[in-house]
C-alpha positions in Angstrom: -19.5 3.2 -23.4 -15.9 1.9 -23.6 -14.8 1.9 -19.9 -10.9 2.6 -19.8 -8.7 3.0 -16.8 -5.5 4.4 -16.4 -2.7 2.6 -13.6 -0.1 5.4 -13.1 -2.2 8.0 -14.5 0.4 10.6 -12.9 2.8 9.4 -15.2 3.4 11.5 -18.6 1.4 8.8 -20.2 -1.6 9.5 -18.4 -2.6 13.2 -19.8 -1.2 12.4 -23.2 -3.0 9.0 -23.8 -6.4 11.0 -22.2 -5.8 12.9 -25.2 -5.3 10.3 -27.1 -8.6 8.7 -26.6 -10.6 11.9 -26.8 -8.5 12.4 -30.3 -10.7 9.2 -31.7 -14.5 10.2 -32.7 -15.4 6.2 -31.1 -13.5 6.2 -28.2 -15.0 10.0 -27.2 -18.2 8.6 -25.0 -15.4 6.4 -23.1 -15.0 6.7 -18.8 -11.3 6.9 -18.6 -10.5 6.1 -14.7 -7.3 7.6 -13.6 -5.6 5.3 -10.4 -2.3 7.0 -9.1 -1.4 6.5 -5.1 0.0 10.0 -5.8 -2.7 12.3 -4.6 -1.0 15.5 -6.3 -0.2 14.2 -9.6 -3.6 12.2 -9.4 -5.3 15.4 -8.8 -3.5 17.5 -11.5 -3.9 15.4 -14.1 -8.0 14.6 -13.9 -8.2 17.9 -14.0 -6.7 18.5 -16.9 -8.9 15.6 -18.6 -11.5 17.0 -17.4 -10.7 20.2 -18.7 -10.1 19.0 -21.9 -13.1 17.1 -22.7 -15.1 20.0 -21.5 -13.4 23.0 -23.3 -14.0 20.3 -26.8 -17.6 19.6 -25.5 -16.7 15.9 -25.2 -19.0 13.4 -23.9 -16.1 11.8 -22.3 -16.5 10.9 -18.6 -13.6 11.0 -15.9 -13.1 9.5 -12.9 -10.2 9.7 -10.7 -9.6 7.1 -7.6 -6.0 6.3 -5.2 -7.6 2.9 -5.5 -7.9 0.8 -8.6 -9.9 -1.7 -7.0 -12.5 0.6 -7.7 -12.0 1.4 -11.2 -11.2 -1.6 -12.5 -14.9 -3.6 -12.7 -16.0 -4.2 -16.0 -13.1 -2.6 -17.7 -12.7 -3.0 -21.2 -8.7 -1.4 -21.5 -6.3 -1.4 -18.5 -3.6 1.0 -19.5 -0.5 0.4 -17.1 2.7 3.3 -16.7 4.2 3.0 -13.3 7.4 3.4 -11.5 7.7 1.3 -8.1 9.7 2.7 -5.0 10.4 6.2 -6.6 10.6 8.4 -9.4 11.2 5.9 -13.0 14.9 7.8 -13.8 15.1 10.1 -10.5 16.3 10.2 -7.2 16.4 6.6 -5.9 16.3 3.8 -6.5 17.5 4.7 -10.0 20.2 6.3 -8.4 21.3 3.3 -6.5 20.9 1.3 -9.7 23.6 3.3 -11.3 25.9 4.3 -8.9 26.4 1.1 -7.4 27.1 -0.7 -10.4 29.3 2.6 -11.5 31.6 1.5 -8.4 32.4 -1.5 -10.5 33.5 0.1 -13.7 29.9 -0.4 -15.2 28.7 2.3 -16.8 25.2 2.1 -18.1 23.3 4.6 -19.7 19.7 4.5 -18.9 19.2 1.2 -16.8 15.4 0.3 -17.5 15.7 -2.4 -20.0 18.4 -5.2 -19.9 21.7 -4.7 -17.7 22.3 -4.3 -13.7 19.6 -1.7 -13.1 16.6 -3.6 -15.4 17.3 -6.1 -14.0 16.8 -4.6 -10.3 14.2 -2.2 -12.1 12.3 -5.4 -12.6 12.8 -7.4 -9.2 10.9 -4.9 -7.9 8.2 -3.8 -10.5 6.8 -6.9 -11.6 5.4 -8.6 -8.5 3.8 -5.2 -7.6 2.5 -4.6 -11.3 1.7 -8.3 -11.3 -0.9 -7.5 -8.4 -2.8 -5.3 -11.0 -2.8 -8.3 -13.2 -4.4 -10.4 -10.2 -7.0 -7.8 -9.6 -7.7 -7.7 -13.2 -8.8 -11.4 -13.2 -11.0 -10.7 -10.8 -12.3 -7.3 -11.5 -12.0 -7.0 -15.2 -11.3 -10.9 -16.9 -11.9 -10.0 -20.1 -9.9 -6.8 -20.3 -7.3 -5.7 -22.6 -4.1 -4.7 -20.6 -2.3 -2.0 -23.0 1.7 -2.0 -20.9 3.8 1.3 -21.7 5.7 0.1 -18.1 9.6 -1.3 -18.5 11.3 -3.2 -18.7 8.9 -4.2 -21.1 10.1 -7.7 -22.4 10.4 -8.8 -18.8 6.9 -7.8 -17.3 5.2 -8.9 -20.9 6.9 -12.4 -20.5 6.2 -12.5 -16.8 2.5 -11.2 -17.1 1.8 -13.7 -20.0 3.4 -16.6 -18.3 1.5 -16.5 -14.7 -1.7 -14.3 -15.8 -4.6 -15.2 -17.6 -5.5 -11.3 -18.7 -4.6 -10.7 -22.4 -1.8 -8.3 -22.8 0.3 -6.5 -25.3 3.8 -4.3 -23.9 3.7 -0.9 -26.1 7.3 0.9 -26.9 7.5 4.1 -29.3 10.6 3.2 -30.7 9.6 1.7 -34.0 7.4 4.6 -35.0 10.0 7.3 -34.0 12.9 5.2 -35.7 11.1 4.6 -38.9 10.1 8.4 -39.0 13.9 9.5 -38.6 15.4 6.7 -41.1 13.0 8.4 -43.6 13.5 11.8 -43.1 17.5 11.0 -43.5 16.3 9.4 -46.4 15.1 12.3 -47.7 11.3 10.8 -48.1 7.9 11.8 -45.8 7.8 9.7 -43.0 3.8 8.6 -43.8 4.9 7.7 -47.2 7.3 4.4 -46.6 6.1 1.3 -45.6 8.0 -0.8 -42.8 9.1 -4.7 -41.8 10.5 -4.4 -37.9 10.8 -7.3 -35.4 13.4 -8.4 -33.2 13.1 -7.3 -28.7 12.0 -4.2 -27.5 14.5 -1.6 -27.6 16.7 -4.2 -29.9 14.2 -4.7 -32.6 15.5 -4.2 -36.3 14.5 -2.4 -39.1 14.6 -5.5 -41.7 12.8 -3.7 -44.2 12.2 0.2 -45.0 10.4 1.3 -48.4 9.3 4.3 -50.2 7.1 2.8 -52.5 8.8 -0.4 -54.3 12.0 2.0 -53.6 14.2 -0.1 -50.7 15.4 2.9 -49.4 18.8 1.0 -47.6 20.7 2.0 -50.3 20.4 5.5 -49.3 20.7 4.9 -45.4 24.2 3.5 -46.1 25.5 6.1 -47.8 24.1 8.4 -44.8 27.8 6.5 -43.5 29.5 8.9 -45.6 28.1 12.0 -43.9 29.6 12.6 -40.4 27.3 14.8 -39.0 24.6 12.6 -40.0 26.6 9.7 -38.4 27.2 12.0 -35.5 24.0 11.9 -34.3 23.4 8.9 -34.2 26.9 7.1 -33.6 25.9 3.8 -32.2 23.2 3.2 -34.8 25.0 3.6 -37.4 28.1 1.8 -35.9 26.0 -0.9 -35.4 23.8 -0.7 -39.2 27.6 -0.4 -40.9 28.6 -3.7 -38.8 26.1 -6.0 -38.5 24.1 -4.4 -41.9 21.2 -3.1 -40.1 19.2 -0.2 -38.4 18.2 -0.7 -34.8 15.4 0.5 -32.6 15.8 3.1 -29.5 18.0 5.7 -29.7 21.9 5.7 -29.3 21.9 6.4 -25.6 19.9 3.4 -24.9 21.7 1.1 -27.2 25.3 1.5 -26.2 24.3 -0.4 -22.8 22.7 -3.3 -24.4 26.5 -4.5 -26.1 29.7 -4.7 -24.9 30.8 -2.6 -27.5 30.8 1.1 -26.7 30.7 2.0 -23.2 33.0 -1.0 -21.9 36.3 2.2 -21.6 36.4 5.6 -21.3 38.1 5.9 -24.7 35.1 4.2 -26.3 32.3 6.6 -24.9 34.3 9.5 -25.7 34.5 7.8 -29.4 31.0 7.4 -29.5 29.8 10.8 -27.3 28.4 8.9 -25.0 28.2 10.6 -21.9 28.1 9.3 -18.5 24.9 8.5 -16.5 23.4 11.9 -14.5 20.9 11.0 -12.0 19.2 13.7 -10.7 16.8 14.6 -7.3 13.8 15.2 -8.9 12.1 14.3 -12.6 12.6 16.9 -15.4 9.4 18.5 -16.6 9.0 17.1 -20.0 11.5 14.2 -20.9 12.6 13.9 -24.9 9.3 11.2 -25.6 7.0 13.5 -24.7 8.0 16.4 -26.6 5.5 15.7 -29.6 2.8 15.1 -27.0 1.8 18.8 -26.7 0.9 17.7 -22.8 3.4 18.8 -20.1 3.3 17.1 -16.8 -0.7 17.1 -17.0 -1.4 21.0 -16.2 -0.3 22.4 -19.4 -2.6 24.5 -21.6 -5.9 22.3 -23.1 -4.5 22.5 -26.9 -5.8 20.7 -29.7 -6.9 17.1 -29.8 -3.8 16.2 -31.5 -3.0 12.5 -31.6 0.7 11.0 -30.3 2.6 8.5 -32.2 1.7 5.8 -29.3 0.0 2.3 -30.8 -2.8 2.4 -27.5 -5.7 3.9 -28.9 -5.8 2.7 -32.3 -5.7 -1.1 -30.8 -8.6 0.0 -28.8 -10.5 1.5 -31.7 -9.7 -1.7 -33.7 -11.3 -3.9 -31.0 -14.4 -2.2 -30.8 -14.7 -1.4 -34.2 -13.4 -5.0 -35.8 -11.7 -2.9 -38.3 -8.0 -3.8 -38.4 -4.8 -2.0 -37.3 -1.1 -2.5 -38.0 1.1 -1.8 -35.0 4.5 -3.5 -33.5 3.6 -4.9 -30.0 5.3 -7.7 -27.5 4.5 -10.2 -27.5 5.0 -14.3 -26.5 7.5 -15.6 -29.2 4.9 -18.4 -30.6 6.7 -19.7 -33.7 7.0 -15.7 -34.8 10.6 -15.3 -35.2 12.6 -18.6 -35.7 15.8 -18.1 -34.3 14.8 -16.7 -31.3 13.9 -18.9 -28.2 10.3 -20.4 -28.4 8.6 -18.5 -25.5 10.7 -15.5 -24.7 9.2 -11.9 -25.6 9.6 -10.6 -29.3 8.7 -7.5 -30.6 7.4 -7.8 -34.0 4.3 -6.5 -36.3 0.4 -7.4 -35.2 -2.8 -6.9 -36.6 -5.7 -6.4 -34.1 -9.4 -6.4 -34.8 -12.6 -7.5 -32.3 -10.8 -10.9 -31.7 -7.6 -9.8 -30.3 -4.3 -9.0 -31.5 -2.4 -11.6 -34.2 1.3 -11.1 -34.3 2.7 -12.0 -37.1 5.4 -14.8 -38.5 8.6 -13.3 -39.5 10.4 -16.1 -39.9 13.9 -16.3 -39.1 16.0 -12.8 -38.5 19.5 -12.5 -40.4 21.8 -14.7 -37.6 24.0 -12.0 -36.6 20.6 -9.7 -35.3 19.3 -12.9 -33.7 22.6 -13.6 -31.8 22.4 -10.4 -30.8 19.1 -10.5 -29.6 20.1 -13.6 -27.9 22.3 -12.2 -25.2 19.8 -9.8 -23.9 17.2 -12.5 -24.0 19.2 -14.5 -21.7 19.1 -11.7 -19.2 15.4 -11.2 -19.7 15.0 -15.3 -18.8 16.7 -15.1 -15.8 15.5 -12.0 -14.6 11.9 -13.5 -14.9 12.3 -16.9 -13.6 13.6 -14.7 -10.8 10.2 -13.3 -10.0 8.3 -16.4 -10.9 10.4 -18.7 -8.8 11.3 -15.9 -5.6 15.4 -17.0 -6.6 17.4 -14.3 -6.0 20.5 -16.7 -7.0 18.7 -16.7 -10.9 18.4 -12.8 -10.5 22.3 -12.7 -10.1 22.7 -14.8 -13.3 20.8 -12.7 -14.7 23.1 -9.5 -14.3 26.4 -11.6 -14.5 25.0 -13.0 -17.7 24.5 -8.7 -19.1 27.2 -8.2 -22.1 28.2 -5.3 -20.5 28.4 -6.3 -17.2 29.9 -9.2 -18.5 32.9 -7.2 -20.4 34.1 -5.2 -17.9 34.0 -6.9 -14.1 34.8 -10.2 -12.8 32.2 -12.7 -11.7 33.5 -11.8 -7.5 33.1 -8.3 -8.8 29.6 -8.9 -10.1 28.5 -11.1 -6.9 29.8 -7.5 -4.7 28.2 -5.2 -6.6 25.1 -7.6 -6.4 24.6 -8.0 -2.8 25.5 -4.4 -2.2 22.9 -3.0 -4.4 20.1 -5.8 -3.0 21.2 -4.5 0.2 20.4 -1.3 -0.8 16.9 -2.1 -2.4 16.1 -4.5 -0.1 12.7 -2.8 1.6 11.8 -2.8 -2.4 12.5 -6.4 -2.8 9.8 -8.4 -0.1 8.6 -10.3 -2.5 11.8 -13.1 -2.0 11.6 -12.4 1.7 10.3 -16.2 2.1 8.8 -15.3 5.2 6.7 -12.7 3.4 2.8 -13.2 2.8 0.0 -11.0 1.6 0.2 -7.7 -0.7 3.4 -6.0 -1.4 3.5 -2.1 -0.7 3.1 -0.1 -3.8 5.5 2.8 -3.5 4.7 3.7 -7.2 5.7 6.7 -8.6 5.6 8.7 -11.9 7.2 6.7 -15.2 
């Protein structure tokens, strides 16, 4: 019986990938353990496992715990989704994380990845996630941890680097992009073939066929249409520049350059809007909309699978019969032009030994710079945590292209200090005075 446990199972990740696993015939006779510190959500959403597995007459067992040390021996798959100090894009401190920066003419769009806010999004979520990891070597050695927490290029390099638990961080953005640059294509989705690799949330679509058909030719002149183009403004501004499609959406990718939300005049350009943060999380955010799961307490349904890579890795493993997905992972001669150990995202087989990225070789040099600038944040940001240097943690946002582009280094030092003022009960971990566990304060991703 595949033993499988949940960290953040309050999350939306934790009913859907429940689902998910139930969805597969081998992974059915699984235990899935669902950890949250969140008693309601916690409660809510074993309920609806349980639910589900008995309205389908499932063999699949469920255990629900506030404590992971108690799920975690002998796991096979560690599946982590958390949000440390409050809600992931909610109240604070993602409110902080944007409307501190905001003071200082920075406007970012989503603030988990790269930028001011993943940057502080990750000062305080890796050392607490990096207790799981701990636990794990104790608890669980040989376990598989399966991340869907961000920023995701940051805790994958930081877990890799000072844990010896195989892991692989796991983003959606490949799967939905490829779907959507087919469908403007004008070709099924599950009929073209795909070559992606680059960073999360900045990894390019190098190659996209429908048979031996490149379909490029037919994304370009997409350019011509303007409500196609509308949709999707930054995307395409960026495919008609630098020649090609990016992953994660539009919203996300206008905070990653310095190109479109550096003035006013430029988001309006782009319909970019400005950054809304509100009190409490909205029901059911855009990714989960083909999950057919809502908040954990929905109706049962079908046992329809998601788009996410988790469960067919874990079916792979235990069955030893390969599966293609894009994961990140440690850049180990994969892609040339990017720094030798930073975090790539690129395409992996996985079978009963493990997952085996793959060598791409060296990415066209204008994707790789580009790729370049965010992976300078990411090293910072991580020798941050690794070191306890809050001095390489404000490199790390000074060094941000957009940050960079619109305030002064003085500016950047202010708005620093102010918002690590502001987080600073979230941030013990550089206290150097500070010993022993750091308080959770996880929430809902």
């Amino acid at each position: 019986m595949p033993r499988i446990v949940i960290i953040g199972a309050g999350s939306g990740f934790g009913g859907r990938l429940s689902v998910d696993i139930m969805s597969r015939p081998v992974l059915r006779d699984s235990e899935i353990g669902l950890c949250d510190i969140h008693a309601g959500r916690l409660e809510r959403v074993s309920d609806y496992v349980r639910r589900t597995a008995e309205h389908h007459g499932l063999p699949t067992r469920v255990r629900a715990d506030q404590d992971r040390r108690k799920l975690l021996p002998g796991a096979d798959f560690v599946i982590t989704s958390v949000a440390v100090g409050g809600a992931a894009y909610s109240g604070s401190p993602a409110l902080e994380e944007v409307e501190i920066p905001r003071k200082y003419g920075i406007e970012q769009s989503v603030a988990d990845t790269v930028g001011v806010g993943g940057v502080f999004r990750f000062l305080r979520t890796g050392p607490v996630q990096h207790q799981f990891f701990r636990d794990m070597e104790e608890l669980c050695p040989d376990a598989c941890v399966l991340n869907h927490t961000n920023p995701m290029a940051m805790l994958t390099w930081l877990h890799s680097l000072d844990s010896s638990v195989r892991n692989v961080g796991l983003c959606h953005s490949v799967q939905g992009t490829t779907a959507k640059l087919a469908r403007i294509a004008g070709v099924p989705p599950e009929e073209t073939s795909h070559w992606v690799a680059g960073i999360n949330h900045q990894a390019w679509v190098l190659q996209l066929r429908h048979g031996k058909e490149d379909l490029y030719p037919r994304l370009r002149a997409a350019l011509d249409d303007p409500v196609v183009v509308r949709d999707d403004t930054v995307r395409f501004e960026l495919m008609k520049q630098f020649g090609y499609f990016v992953t994660e959406s539009t919203r996300h990718n206008s905070e990653y350059l310095p190109y479109f939300r550096r003035t006013p005049e430029l988001m309006e350009r782009f319909g970019l809007e400005k950054r809304q943060i509100g009190a409490a999380p909205p029901r059911v955010r855009e990714w989960m909309k083909d999950t057919g799961v809502e908040g954990g307490d929905g109706p049962v349904g079908a046992l329809r699978p998601s788009q996410e890579f988790t469960t067919g890795i874990m079916e792979a493993m235990l069955t030893d019969v390969p599966y293609r997905f894009n994961g990140n992972v440690m850049n180990s001669g994969l892609i040339d032009n990017l720094p030798s150990g930073c975090c790539v995202e690129v395409p992996c087989m996985v079978d009963a030994r493990g997952v085996h990225p793959c060598h791409v070789g060296a990415l066209p040099p204008q994707l790789a710079a580009l790729n370049r600038s965010n992976v300078a944040v990411q090293e910072l940001a991580v020798r941050a945590v690794l070191e306890r240097d809050r001095e390489a943690a404000f490199h790390a946002c000074a060094l941000d292209p957009l940050t960079a582009a619109v305030a002064s280094l003085d500016q950047i030092r202010a708005m620093f200090d102010e918002l690590w003022a502001a987080e600073e009960h979230l941030l013990k971990w550089f206290d150097p005075a500070h010993t022993g566990p750091l308080p959770e304060l996880c929430a809902a991703h």
